[in-house]
N, C-alpha and C positions, 0 to 999 in steps of 0.2 A: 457283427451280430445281425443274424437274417430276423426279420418279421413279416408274418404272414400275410396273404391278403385284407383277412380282415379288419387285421392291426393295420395296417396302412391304410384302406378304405374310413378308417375309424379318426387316422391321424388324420385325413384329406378334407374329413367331416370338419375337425373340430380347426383346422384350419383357417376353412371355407365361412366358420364362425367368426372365427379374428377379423377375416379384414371382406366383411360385411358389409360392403356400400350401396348405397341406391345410383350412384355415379359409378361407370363400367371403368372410365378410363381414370377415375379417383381409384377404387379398387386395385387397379393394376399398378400402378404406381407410387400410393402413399400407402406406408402401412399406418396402422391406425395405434400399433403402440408406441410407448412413450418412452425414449433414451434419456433416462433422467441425470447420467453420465455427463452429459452436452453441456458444456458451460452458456448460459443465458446471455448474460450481460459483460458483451465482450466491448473493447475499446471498437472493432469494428462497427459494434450496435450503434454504439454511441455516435459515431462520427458521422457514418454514415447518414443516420436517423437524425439526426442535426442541422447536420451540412443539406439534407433534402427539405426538411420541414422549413428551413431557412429560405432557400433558393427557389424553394415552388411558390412559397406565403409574397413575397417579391415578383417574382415572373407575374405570376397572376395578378396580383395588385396593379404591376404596370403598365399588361396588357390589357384593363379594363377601361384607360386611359385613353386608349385608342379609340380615332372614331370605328375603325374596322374590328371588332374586337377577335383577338385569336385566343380561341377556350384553348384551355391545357388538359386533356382527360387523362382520367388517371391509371387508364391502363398501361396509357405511352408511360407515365410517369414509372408507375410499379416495374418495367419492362426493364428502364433507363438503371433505377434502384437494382434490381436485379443483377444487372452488367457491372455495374460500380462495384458491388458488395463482389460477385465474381472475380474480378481485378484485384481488389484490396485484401483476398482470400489468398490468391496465388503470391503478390507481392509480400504481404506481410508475414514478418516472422511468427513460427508457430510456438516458439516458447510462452511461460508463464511469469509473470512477475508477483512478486509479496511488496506491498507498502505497508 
């Protein structure tokens, strides 16, 4: 099915509406609608989101102990989070389970 320029300039428009950011390189890269599809609360959520909140709450506590103190920021952290959840994507099986 061909469509004419207008129609396309029109679909370009209403687009260019969708994914609307004040951020150039947010725009380019995240769209702004919602896959509501995506299962939320996946055992990765959990473990992952767990196993971090755990391990940073400790690091940080014990390195406030020190006389030299070493901050843990949270970019490193989110970064670190990032790689794990990447890993545990690829390794993990992608079926579904019913309890």
């Amino acid at each position: 099915m061909l469509i004419s320029d207008e129609e396309q300039t029109v679909l370009e428009e209403e687009q260019d509406e969708i994914n609307d950011s004040p951020v150039e390189e947010a725009k380019l890269t995240v769209p702004i609608t919602d896959d509501r599809t995506l299962p939320v609360l996946t055992f990765r959520t959990w473990v992952v989101g767990f196993t971090s909140c755990i391990l940073v709450a400790f690091l940080s506590r014990l390195f406030t102990y020190r006389q030299n103190q070493v901050p843990i920021t949270t970019v490193a952290i989110q970064i670190l989070i990032l790689l794990i959840g990447k890993l545990l994507e690829a390794t993990l099986p992608t079926g579904s389970f019913r309890i």
